[in-house]
C-alpha positions in Angstrom: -4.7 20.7 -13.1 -4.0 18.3 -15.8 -6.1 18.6 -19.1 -8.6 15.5 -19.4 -8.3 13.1 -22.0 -4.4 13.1 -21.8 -4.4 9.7 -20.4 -6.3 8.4 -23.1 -4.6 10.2 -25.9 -1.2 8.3 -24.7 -2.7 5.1 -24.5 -6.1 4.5 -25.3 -7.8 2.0 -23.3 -11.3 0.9 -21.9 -13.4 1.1 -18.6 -14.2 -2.0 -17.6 -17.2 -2.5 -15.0 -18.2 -5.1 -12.7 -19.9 -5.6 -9.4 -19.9 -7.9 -6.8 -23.0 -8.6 -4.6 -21.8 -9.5 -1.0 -23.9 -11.0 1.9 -24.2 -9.0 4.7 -21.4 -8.4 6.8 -21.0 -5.8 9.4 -19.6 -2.5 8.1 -16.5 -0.9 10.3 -15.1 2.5 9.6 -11.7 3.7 11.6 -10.0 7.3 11.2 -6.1 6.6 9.1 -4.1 9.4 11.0 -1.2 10.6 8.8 2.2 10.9 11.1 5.1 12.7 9.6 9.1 11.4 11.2 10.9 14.1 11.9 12.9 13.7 8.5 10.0 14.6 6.0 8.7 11.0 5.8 4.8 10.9 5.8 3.6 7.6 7.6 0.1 5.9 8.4 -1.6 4.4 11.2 -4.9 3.5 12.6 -5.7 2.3 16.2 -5.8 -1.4 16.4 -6.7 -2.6 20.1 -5.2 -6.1 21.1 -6.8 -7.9 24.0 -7.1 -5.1 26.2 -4.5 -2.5 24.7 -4.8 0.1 22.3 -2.1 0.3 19.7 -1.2 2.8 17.1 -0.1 0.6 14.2 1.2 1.5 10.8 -0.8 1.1 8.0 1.3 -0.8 4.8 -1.1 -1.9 1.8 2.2 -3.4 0.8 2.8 -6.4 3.2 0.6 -8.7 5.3 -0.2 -9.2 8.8 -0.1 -7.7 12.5 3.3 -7.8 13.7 3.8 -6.3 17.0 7.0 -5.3 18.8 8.0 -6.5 22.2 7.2 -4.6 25.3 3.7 -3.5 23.9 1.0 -5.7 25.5 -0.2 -6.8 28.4 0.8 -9.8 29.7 -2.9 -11.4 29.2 -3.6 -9.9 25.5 -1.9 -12.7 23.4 -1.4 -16.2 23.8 2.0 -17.1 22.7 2.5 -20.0 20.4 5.6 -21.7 19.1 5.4 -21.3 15.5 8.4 -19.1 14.2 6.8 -16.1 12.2 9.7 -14.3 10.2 9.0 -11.4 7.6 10.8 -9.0 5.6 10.4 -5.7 4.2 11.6 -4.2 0.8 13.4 -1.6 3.1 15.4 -4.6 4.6 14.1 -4.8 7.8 13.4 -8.2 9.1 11.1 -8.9 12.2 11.8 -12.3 13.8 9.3 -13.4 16.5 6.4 -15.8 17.3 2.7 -16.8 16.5 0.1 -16.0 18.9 -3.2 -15.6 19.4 -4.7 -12.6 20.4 -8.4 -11.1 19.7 -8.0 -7.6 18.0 -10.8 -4.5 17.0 -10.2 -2.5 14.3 -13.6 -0.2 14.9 -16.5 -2.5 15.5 -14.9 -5.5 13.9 -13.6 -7.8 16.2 -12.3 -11.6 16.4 -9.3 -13.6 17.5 -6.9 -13.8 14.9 -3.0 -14.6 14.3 -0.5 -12.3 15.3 3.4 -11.8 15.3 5.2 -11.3 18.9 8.3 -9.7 17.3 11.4 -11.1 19.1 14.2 -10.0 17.3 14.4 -6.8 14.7 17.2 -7.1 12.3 18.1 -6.7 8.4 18.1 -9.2 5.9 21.7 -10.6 4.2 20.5 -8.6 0.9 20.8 -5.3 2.9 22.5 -5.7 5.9 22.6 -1.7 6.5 18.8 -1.5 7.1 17.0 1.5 8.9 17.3 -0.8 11.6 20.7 -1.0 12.0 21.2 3.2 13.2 19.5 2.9 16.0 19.1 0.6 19.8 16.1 -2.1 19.7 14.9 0.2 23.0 14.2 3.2 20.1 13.1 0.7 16.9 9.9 1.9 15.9 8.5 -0.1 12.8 8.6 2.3 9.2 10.4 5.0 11.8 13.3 5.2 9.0 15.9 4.4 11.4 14.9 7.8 13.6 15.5 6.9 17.5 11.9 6.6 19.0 9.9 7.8 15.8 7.6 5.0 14.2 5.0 2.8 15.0 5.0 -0.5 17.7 3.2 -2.5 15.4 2.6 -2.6 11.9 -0.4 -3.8 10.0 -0.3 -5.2 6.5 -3.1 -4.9 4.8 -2.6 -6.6 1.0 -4.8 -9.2 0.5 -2.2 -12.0 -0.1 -1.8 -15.2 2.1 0.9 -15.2 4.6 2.0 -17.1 7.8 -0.1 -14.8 9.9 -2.8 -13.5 7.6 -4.3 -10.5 6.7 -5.7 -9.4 9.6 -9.0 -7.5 7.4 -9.9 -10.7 5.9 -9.3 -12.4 9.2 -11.8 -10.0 10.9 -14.5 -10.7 8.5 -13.5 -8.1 5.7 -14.6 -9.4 1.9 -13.5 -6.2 0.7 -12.0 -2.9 1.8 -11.6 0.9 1.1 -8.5 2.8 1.9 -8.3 6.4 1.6 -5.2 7.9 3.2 -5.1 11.7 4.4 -3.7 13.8 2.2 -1.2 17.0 2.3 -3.0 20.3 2.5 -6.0 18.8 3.3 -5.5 18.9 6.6 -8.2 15.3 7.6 -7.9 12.3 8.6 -8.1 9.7 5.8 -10.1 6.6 6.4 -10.2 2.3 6.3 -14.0 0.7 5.7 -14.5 -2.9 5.9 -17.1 -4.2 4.2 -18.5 -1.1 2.5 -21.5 -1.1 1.2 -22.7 -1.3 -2.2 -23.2 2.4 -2.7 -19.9 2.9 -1.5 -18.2 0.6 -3.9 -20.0 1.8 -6.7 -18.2 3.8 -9.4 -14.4 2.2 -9.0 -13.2 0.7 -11.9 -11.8 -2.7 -11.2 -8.0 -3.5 -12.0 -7.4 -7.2 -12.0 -4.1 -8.3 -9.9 -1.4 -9.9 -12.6 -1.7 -13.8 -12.6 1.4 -14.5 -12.0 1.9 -13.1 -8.3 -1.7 -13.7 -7.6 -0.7 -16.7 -5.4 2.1 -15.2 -4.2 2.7 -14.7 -0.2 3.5 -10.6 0.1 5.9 -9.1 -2.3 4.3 -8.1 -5.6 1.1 -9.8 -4.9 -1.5 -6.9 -5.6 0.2 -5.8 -8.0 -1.8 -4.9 -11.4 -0.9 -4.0 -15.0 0.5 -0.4 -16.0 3.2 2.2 -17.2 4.7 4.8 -16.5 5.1 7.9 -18.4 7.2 10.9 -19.6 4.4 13.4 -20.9 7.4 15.7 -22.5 9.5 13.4 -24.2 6.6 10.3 -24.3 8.9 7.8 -23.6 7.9 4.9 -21.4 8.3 2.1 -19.0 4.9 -0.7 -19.2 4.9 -3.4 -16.7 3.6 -4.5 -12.9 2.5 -1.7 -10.9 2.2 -2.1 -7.1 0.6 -0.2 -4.6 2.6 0.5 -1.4 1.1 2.8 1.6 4.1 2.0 3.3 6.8 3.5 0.2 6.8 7.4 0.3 8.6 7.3 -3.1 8.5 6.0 -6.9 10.4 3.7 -8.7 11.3 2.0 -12.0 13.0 -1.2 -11.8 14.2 -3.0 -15.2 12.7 -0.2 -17.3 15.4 -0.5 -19.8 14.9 4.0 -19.9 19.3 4.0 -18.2 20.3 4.7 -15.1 18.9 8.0 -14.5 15.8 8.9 -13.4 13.8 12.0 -15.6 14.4 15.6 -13.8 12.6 17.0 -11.0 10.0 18.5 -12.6 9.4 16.6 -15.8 5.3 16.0 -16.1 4.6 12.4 -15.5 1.2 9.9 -16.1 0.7 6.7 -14.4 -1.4 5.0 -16.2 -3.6 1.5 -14.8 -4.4 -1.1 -17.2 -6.6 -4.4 -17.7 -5.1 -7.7 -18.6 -5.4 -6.8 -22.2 -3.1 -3.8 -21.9 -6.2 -1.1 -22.4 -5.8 1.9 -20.1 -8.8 1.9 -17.2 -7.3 4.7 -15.1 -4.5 7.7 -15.2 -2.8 10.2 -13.0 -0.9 13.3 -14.1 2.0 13.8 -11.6 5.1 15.7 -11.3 8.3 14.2 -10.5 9.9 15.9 -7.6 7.3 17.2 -5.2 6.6 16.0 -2.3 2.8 16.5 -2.0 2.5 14.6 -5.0 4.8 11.8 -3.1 6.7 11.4 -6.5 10.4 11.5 -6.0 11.4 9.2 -8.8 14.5 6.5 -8.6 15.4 4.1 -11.8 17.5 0.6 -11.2 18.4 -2.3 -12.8 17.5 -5.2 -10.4 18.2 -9.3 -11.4 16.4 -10.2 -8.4 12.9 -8.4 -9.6 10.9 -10.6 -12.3 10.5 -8.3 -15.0 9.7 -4.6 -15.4 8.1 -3.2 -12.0 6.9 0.1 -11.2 7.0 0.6 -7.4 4.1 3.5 -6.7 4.3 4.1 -3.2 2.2 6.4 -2.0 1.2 8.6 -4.8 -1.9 6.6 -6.3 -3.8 7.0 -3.0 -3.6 10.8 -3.5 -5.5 10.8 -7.0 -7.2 7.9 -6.0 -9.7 6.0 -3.6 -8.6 2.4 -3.6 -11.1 -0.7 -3.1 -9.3 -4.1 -2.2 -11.2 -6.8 -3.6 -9.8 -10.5 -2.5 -12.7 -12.3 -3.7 -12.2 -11.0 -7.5 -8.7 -10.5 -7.3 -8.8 -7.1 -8.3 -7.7 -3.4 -6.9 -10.3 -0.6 -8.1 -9.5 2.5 -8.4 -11.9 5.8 -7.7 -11.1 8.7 -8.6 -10.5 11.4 -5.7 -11.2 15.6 -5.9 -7.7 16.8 -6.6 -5.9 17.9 -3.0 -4.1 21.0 -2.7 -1.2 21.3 -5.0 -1.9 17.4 -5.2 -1.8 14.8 -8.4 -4.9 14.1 -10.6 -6.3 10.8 -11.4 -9.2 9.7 -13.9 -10.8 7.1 -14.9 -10.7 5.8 -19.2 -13.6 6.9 -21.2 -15.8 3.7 -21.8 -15.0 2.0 -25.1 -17.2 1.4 -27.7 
């Protein structure tokens, strides 16, 4: 267990609170059931039901909408439209297919929303070798890392940026959301509230998403100020830090620390700031290990605006995460440490 105050003898930094007071809006609570590919990968998926069908879709904070591979529904669960609805992934998969209109339940919350009939699965010109290029469109499964039958039929992105076929929470009536993925050694499932209430937002401590993706469709959209850390030699990378349920590793891009990433191993922070660069939240990690989801790759990437920390996973195992559109801000709570897992904590409150 790290020691507290570490965070905030690196940086320093503030706590800044705020709440929000919602109308009422009907609370929905739904199991996230963690699903690990036959390769090691850990993956995420809740039960959406479309029309009349129950669906196990992946969960991925780090895109947006319900995209839903052929072959799944009934023939009555979506109307088809004939607006293309194209979207890509940072993996380089990209799923090709049509609008519809279907009405979908996550729990008790339930309307007709947008959807994407995927009609075509391939990779975009950028990385033409994409997972899903090893294996037949009969065994794609969405996030299945190329493994034949493994994966999900549909996928549901859950950032809160605009898109062609819209964030599927917000759509349902969400104003704000809690994820809180299962965890390894725990041995639960995890769980996504819509609309919690106010006792169960209290106590996160707000992160505001960086202005200049905040209008942005997908991509970096959520993401929200930070650095990362080496706690042996206290060198340093300070830039955007994005969130990513659907990335099972970490990444520097543009750090300007070389080409090669810090040892397996080496004691690492990630630390959350404010817009003014004060530290509001911190996790102690360990590069390397697996249940801390922390296997660490640097690059050097023209086509990525600026200095970019790609967290994946590993914040949602130190933390419980609170998406709020309407403030345009991520807030972080602080989770009991899992077995063998990372620590987070929140800044002291400055004076």
């Amino acid at each position: 267990m790290a020691r507290r105050g570490l965070v905030w003898a690196v940086l320093g930094g503030v706590l800044a609170l705020a709440s929000h007071a919602l109308a009422a809006a009907p609370r929905a609570e739904v199991p996230i059931k963690e699903v690990v590919l036959s390769d090691g990968t850990r993956r995420y998926a809740i039960t959406v039901t479309v029309g009349a069908t129950p669906i196990e879709a992946g969960v991925d904070t780090g895109s947006t909408g319900l995209r839903i591979l052929p072959n799944t529904l009934g023939p009555t669960d979506a109307r088809a439209g004939s607006r293309t609805a194209p979207y890509a992934y940072g993996s380089g998969v990209k799923l090709d297919g049509i609008s519809a209109q279907a009405t979908v339940a996550i729990g008790a919350a339930s309307a007709p929303i947008e959807v994407e009939l995927v009609e075509h699965v391939g990779c975009t010109e950028a990385k033409p070798r994409c997972p899903a290029t090893r294996v037949s469109a009969a065994d794609y499964g969405i996030q299945g890392d190329g493994l034949p039958k493994e994966g999900f039929k549909a996928i549901i992105g859950i950032n809160m940026a605009r898109a062609d076929a819209e964030t599927p929470l917000r759509a349902l009536g969400a104003r704000r959301w809690i994820v809180e993925l299962p965890r390894p050694g725990e041995g639960v499932p995890g769980r996504l509230i819509l609309n919690p209430t106010d006792d169960e937002a209290a106590g996160y401590a707000p992160l505001k998403v960086i202005a200049a993706f905040r209008d942005q469709h997908g991509g970096l959209h959520d993401a929200v100020p930070g650095c990362l850390v080496n706690r042996a030699t206290q060198k340093r990378a300070c830039g955007a830090v994005l969130l990513d349920s659907g990335a099972p590793g970490l990444g520097l891009a543009n750090g300007g620390l070389g080409g090669q990433p810090w040892p397996e191993n080496t004691p690492g922070l990630l630390v959350f700031a404010d817009e003014h660069g004060h530290a509001v939240a911190g996790e102690s990690f360990t590069v390397g290990l697996r249940a801390h989801a922390s296997h660490l790759g640097f690059s050097e990437d023209a086509h990525v605006p600026g200095t970019v920390i790609y967290a994946g996973l590993m914040p949602y195992f130190a933390f419980s995460v609170l998406y709020d559109p309407e403030a345009g801000a991520v807030a972080l709570k602080p989770r009991p440490p899992a077995p063998g897992g990372p620590q987070g904590e929140l800044a002291p409150a400055h004076p």
